[in-house]
DRENFIPA-558756 format. One record per atom (N, C-alpha, C): residue number from 1; residue in one letter; chain; atom name; x, y, z. Coordinates in nm, 2 decimals, always signed. Layout:
N
{NUM,'A','A','CA',{X,Y,Z}}
...
***
This chain:
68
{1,'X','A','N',{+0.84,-1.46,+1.11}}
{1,'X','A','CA',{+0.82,-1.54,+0.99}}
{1,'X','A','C',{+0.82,-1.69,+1.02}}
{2,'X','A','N',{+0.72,-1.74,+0.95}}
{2,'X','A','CA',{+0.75,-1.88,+0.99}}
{2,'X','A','C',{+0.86,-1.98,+0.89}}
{3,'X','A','N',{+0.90,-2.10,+0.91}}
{3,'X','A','CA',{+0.93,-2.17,+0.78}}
{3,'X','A','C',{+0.93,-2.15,+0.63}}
{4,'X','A','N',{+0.84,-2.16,+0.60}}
{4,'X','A','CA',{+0.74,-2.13,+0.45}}
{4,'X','A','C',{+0.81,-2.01,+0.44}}
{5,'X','A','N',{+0.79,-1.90,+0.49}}
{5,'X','A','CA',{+0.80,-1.76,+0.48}}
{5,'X','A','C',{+0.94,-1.75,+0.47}}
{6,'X','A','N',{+1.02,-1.83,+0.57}}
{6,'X','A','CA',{+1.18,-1.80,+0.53}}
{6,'X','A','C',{+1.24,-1.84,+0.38}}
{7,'X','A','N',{+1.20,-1.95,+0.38}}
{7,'X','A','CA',{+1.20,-2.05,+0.22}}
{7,'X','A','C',{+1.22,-1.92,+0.11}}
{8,'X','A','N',{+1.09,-1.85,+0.12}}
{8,'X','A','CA',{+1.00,-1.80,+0.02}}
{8,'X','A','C',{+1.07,-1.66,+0.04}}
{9,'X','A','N',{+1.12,-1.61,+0.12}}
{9,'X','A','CA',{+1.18,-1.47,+0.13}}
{9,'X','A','C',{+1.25,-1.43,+0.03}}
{10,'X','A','N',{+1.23,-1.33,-0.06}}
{10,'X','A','CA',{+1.34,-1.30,-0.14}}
{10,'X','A','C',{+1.36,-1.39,-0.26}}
{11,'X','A','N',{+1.25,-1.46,-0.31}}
{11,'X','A','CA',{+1.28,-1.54,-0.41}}
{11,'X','A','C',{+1.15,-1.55,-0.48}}
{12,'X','A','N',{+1.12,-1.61,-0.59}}
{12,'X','A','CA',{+0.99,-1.62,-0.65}}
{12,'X','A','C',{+0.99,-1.74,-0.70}}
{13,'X','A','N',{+0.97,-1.83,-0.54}}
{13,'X','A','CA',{+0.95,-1.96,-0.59}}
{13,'X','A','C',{+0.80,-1.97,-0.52}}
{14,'X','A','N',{+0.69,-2.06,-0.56}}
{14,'X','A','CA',{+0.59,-2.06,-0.52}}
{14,'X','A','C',{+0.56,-2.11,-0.37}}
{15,'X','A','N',{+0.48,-2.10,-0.34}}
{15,'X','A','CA',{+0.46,-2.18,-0.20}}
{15,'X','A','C',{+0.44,-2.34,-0.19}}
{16,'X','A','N',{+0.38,-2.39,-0.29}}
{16,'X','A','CA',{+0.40,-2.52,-0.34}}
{16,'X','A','C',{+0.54,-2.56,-0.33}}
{17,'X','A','N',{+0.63,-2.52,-0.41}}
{17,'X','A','CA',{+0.75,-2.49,-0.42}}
{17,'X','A','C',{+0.83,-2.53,-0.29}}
{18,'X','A','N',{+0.83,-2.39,-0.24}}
{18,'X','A','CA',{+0.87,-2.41,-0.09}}
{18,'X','A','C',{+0.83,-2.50,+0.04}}
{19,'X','A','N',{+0.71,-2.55,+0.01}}
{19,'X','A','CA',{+0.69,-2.59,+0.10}}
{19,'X','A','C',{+0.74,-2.79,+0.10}}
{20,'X','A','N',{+0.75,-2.79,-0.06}}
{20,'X','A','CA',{+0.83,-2.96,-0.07}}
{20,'X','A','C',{+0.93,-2.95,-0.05}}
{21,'X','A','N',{+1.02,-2.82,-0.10}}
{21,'X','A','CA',{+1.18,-2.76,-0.03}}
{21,'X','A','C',{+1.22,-2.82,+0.10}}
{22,'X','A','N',{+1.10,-2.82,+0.21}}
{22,'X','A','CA',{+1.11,-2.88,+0.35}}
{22,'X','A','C',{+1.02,-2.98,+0.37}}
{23,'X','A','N',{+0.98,-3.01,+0.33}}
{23,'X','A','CA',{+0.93,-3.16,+0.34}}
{23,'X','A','C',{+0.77,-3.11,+0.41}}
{24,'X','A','N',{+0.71,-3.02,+0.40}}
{24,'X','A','CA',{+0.59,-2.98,+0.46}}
{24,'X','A','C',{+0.45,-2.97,+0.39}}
{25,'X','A','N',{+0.38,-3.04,+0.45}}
{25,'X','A','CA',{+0.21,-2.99,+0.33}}
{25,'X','A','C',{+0.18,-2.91,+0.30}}
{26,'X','A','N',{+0.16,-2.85,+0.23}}
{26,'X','A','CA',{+0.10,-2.71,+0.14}}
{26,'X','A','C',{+0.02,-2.65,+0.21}}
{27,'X','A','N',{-0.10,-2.72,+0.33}}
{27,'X','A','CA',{-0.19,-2.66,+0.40}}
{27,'X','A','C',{-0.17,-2.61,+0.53}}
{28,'X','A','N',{-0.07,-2.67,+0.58}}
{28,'X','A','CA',{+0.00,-2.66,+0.70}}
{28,'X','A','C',{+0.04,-2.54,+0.75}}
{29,'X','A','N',{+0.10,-2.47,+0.61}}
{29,'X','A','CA',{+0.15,-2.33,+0.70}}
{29,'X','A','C',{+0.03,-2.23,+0.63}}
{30,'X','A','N',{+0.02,-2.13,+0.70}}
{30,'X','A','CA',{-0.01,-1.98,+0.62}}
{30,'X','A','C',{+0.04,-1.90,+0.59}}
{31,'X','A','N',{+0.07,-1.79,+0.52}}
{31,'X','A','CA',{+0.18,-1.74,+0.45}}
{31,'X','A','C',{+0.10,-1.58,+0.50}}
{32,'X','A','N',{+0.13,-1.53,+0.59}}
{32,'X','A','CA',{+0.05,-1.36,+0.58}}
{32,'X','A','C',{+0.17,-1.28,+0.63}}
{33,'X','A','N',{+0.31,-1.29,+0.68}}
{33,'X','A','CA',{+0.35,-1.20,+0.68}}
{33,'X','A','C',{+0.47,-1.14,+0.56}}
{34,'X','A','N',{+0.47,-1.23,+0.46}}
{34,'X','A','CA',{+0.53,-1.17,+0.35}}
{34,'X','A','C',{+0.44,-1.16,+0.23}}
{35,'X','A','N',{+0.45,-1.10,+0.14}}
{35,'X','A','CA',{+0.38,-1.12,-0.01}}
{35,'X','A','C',{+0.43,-1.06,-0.13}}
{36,'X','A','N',{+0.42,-1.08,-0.24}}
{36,'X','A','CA',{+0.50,-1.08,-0.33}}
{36,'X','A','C',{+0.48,-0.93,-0.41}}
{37,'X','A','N',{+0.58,-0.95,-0.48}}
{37,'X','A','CA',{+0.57,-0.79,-0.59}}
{37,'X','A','C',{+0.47,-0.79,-0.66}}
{38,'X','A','N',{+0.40,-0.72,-0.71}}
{38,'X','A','CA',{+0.32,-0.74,-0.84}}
{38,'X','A','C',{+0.40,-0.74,-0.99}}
{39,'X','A','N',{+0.50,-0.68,-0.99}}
{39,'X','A','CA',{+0.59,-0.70,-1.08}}
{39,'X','A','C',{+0.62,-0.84,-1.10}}
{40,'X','A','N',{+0.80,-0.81,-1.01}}
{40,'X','A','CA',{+0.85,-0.96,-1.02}}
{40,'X','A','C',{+0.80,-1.10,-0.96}}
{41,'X','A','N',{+0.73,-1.10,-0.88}}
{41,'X','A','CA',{+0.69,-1.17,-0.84}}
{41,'X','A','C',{+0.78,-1.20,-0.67}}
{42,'X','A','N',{+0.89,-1.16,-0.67}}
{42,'X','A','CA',{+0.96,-1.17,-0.57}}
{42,'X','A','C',{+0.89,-1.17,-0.38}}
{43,'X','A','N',{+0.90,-1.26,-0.34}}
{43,'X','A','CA',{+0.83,-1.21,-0.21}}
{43,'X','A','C',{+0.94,-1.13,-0.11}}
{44,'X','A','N',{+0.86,-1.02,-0.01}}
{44,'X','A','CA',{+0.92,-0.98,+0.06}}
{44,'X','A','C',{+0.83,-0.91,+0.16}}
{45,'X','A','N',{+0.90,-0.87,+0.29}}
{45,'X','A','CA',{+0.76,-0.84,+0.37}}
{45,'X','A','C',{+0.67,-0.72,+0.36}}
{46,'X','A','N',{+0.59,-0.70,+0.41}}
{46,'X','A','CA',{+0.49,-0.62,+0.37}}
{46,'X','A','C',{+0.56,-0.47,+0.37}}
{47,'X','A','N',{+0.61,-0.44,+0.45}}
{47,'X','A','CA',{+0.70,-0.32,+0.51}}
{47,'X','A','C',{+0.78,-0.27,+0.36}}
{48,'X','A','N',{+0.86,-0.38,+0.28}}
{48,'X','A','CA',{+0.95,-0.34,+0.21}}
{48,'X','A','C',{+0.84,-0.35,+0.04}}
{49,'X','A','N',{+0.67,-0.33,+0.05}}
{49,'X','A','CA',{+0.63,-0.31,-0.06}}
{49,'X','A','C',{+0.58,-0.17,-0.04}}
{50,'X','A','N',{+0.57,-0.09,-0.15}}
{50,'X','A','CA',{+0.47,+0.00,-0.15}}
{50,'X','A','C',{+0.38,+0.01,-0.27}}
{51,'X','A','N',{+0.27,+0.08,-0.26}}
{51,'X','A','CA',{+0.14,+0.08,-0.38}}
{51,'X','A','C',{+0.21,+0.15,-0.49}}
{52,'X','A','N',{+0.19,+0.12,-0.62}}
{52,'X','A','CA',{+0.21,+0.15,-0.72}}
{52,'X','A','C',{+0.08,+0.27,-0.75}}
{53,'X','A','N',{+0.08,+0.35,-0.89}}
{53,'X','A','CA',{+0.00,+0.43,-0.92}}
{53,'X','A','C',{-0.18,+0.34,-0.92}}
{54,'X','A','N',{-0.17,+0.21,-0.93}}
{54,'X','A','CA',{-0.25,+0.10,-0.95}}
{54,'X','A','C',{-0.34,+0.04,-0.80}}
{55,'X','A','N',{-0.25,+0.07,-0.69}}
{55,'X','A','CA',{-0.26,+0.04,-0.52}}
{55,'X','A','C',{-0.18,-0.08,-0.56}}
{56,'X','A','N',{-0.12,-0.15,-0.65}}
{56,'X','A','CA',{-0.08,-0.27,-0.64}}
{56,'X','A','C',{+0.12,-0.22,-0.57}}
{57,'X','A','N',{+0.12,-0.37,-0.48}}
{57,'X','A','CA',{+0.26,-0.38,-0.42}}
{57,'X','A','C',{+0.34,-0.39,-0.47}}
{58,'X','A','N',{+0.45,-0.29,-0.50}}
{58,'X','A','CA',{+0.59,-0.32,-0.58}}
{58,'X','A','C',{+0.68,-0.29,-0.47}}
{59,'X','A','N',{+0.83,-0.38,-0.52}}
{59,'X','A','CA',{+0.96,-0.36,-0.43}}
{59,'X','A','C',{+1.01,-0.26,-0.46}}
{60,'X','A','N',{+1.11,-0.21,-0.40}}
{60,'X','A','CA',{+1.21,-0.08,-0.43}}
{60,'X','A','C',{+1.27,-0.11,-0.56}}
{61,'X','A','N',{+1.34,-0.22,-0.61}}
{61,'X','A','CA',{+1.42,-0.26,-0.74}}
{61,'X','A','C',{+1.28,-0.22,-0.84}}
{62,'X','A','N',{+1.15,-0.25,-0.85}}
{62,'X','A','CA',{+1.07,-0.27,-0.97}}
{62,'X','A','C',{+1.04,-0.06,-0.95}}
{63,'X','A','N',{+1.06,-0.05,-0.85}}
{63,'X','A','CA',{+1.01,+0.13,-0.84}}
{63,'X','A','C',{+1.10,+0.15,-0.93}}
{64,'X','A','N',{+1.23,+0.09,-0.90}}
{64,'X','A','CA',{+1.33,+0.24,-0.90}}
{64,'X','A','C',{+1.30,+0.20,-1.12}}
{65,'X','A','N',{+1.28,+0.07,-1.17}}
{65,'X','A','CA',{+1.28,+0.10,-1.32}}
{65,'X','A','C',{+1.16,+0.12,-1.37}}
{66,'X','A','N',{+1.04,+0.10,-1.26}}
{66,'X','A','CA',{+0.91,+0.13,-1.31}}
{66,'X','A','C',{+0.84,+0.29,-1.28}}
{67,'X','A','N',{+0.87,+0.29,-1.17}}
{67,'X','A','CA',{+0.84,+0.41,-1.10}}
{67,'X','A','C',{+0.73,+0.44,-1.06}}
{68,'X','A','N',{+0.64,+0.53,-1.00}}
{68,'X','A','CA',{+0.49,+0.56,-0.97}}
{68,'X','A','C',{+0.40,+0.63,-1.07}}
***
């Protein structure tokens, strides 16, 4: 994970967001190894989303009250 990505881990703040968090330009980093819930919004890595009934990425917390 780079910077950006650590910022952004686990939280649902934007990449904008995080990226003035550290004092960095918004174009500077790229963001591909985490991505967010489709629910919460929460980012986390790819590994810890799975497809909903939709193909969309949900975390384990939005499964366990939404379900498939």
């Amino acid at each position: 994970m780079n910077e950006v990505e650590r910022v952004l881990y686990r939280t649902n703040k934007s990449i904008r967001e995080a990226c003035a968090e550290i004092g960095v330009d918004f174009d500077e980093f790229p963001v591909d190894k985490i991505e967010t819930c489709s629910h919460c919004s929460i980012w986390y890595k790819h590994h810890e989303l799975k497809p909903d009934l939709d193909e969309n990425p949900i975390c384990k917390i939005c499964w366990r009250f939404y379900g498939d």
